[in-house]
C-alpha positions as CSV (number, residue, x, y, z in Angstrom):
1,X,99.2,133.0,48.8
2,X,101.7,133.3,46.3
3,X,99.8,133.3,43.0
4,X,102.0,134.5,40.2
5,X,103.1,130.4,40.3
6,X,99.8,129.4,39.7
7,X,98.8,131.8,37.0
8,X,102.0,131.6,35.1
9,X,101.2,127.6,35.3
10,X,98.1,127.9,34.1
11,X,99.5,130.7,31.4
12,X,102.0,128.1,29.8
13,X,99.3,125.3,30.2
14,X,96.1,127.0,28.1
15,X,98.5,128.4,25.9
16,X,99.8,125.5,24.8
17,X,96.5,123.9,24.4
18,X,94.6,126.4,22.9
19,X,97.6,127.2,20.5
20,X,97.3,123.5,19.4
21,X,93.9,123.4,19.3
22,X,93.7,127.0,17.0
23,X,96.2,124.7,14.8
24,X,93.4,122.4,14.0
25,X,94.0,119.7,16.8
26,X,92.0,117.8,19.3
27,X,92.4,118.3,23.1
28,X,91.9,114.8,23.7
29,X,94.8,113.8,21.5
30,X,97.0,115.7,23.8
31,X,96.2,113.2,26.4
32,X,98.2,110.0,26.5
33,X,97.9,107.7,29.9
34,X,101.1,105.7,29.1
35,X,103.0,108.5,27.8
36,X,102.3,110.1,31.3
37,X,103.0,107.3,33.1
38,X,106.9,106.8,31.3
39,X,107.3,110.3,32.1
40,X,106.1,110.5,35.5
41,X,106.9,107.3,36.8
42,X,110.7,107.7,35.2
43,X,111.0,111.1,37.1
44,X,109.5,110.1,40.4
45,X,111.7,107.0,40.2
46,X,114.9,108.9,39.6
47,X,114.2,111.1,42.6
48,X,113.8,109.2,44.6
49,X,116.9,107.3,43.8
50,X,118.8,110.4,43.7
51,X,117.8,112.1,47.2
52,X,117.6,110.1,50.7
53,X,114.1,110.3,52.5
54,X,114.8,113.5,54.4
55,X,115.4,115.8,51.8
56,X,112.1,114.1,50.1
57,X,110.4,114.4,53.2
58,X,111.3,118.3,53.0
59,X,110.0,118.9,49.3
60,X,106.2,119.1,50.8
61,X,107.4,121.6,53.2
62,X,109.1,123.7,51.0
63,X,106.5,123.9,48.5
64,X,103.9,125.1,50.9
65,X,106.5,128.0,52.6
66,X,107.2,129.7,48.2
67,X,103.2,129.3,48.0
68,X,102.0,130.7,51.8
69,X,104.8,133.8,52.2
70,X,104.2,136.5,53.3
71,X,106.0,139.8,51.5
72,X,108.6,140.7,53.9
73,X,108.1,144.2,55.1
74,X,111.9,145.4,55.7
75,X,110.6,148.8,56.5
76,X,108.5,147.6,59.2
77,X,111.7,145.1,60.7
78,X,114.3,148.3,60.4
79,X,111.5,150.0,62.4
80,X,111.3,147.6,64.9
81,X,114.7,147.4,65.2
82,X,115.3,150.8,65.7
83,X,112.6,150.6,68.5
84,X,114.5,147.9,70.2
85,X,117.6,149.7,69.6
86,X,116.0,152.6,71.9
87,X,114.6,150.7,74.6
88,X,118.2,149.0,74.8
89,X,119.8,152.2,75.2
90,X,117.5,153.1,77.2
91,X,116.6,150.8,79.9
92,X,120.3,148.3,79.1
93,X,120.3,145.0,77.1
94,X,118.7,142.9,79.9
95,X,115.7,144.6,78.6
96,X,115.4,142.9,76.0
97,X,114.4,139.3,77.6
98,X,111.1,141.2,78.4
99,X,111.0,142.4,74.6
100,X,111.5,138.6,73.3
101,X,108.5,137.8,75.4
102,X,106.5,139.7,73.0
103,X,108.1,138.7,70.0
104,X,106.3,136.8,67.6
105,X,109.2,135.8,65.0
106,X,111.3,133.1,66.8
107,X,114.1,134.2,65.1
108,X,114.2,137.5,66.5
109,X,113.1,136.5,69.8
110,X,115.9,133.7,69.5
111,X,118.6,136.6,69.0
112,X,117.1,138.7,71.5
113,X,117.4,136.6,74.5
114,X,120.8,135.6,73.7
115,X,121.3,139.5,73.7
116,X,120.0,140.0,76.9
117,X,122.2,137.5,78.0
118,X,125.2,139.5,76.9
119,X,126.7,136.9,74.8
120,X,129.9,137.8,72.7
121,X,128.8,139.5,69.3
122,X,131.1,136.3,67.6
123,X,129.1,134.1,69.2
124,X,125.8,135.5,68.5
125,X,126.4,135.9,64.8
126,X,127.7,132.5,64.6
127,X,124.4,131.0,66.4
128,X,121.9,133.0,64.1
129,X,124.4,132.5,60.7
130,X,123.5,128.7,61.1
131,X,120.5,128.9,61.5
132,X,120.2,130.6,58.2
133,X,122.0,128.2,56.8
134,X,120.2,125.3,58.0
135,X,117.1,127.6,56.9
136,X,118.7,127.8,53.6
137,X,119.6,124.1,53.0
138,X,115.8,123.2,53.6
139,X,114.6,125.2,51.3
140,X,117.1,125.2,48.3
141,X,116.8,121.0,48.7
142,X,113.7,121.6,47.0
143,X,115.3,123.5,44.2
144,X,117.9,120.4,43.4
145,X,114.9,118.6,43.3
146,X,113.3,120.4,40.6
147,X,116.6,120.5,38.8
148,X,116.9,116.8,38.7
149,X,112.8,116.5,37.5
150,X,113.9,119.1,34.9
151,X,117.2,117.4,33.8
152,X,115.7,113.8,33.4
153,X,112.1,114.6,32.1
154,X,113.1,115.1,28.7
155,X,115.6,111.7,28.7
156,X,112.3,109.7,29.9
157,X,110.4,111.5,26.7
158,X,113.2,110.6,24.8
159,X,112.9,107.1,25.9
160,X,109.1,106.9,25.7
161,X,109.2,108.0,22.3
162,X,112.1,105.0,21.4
163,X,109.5,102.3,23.0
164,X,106.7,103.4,21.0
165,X,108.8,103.7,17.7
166,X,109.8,99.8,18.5
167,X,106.3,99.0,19.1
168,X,105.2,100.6,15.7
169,X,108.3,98.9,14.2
170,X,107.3,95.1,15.3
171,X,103.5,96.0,14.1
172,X,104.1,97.7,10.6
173,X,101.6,95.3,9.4
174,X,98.7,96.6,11.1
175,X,96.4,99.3,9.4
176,X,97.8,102.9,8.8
177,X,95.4,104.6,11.0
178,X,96.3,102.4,14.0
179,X,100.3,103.4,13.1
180,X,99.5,106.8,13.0
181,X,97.6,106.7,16.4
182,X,100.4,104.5,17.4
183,X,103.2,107.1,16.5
184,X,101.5,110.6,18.0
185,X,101.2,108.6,21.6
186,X,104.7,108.0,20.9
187,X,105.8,111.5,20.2
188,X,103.5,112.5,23.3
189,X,105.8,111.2,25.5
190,X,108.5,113.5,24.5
191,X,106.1,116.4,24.8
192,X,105.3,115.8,28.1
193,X,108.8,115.2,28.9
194,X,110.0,118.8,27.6
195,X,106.7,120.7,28.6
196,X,107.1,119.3,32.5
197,X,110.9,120.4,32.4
198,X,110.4,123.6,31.0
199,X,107.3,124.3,32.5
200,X,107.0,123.0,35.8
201,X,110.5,121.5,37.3
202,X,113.0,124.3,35.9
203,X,110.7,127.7,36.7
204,X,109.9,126.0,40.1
205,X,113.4,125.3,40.7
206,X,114.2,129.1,40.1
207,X,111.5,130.5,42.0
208,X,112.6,128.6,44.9
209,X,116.3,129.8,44.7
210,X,114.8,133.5,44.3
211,X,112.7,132.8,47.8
212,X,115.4,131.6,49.6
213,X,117.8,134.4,48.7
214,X,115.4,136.9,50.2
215,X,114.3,135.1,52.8
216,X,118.2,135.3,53.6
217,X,118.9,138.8,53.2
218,X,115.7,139.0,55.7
219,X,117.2,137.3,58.2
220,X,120.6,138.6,57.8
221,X,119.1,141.7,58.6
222,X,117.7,140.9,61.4
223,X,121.2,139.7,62.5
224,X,122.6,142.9,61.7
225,X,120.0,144.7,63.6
226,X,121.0,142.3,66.7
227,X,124.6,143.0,67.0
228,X,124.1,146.7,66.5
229,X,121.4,146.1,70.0
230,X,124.0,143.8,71.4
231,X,127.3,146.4,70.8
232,X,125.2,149.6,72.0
233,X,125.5,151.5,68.8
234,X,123.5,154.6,68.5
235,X,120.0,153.6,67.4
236,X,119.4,156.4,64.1
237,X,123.0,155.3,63.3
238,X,122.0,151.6,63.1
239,X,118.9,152.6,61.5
240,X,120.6,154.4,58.7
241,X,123.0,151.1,58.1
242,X,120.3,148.8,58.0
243,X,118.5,150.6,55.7
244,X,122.0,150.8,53.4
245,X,122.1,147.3,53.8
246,X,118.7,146.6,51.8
247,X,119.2,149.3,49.5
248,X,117.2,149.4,46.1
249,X,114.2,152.7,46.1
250,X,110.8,150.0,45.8
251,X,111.9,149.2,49.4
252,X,113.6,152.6,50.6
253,X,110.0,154.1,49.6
254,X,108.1,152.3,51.9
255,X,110.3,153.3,54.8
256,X,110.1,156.7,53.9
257,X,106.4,157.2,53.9
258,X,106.2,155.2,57.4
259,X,108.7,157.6,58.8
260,X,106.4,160.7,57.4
261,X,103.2,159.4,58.6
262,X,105.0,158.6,62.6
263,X,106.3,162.0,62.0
């Protein structure tokens, strides 16, 4: 589980309490019902209005693959790869409907069936490349989503606060302490506005963009893997490429020490 989103959450959430509360305030007076209901309501609304169902449908989806994903191990895929690679050169590319059999990542065993087949190398790139990108689109729907929660959370604050102020301003004949309990529910609303942008929508939007760039440059790499298998290239050759293609030491590392360990 991924749980750096959860703990920054619940970082920004008890730190904003608690520095409120060191400040000489009451929790309970951060709590407004209506105040959440403006903000929440007004969001939800504007979604809703702003995406058809099947992207809405997606957001759940998408929500639970950034929360449930696994760390991608590229060193163990280029070593798979390369041990495909071999069996290929070894035993031809019609091997490799026997290897797909054992596959348990349907993208790989997707591409290697199509190699056994002996498809063109255009052709295959072009299959897996949408599929990417239909991968992609899923998951960055959810992003816009969060944008658009982030971009109107703070305009539903905004007008929150405006109904309360007119509310205070049609009652200024009631008692002071009943205007003053009157005006922090109104200046709640704003809060919640700006601390649900900045806090939830935005940095899940982000997150969700970073996962779907590496869950890209995954499967691009699988794709590159499968056209070396499909063109015959020399297995350490292929190896070496792939491993060019990832680049950055905190993932060259791991590699490495497999390699030493199998050697």
């Amino acid at each position: 589980m991924n749980f750096n989103i959860i703990i920054g959450f619940l970082v920004a959430v008890l730190s904003i309490i608690f520095g409120f509360y060191f400040d000489g305030g009451n929790f309970a007076s951060l709590y407004s019902p209506t105040a959440l209901l403006i903000v929440l309501g007004g969001a939800i609304g504007y979604i809703i209005v702003g995406f058809p169902l099947n992207v809405l449908a997606q957001f759940p989806r998408s929500i639970k693959f950034i929360l449930f994903r696994k760390k991608k191990d590229y060193a163990g895929l280029i070593e798979k790869l390369y041990n495909l690679a071999n069996i290929a050169r070894r035993e031809g590319i019609l091997s490799m409907e026997a290897e797909a059999e054992k596959e348990e990542d349907p993208f790989i065993q997707k591409g290697l069936l199509y190699v056994a087949d002996g498809v063109e190398p255009e052709f295959l790139k072009e299959v897996l490349e949408n599929e990417i990108s239909a991968r992609m689109r899923d998951i960055t729907s959810a992003a816009k989503i969060c944008d658009a929660g982030g971009a109107v959370c703070p305009a539903m604050g905004l007008i929150g606060t405006v109904i309360g102020m007119v509310n205070i301003l049609l009652n200024l004949s009631a008692d002071m302490s009943v205007l003053g309990i009157s005006v922090g529910t109104a200046f709640l609303t704003t809060f919640y506005g700006v601390f649900l942008a900045n806090v939830f929508f935005l940095p899940l939007g982000s997150h969700i963009r970073l996962c779907a760039e590496q869950e890209s440059s995954y499967m691009q790499l699988i794709v590159t893997g499968l056209l070396s298998i499909l063109e015959g290239e020399y297995p350490a050759r292929m190896r070496d490429n792939l491993i060019a293609e990832i680049g950055g030491p905190e993932k060259l590392k791991p590699l490495k020490e497999k390699e030493q360990k199998s050697a």
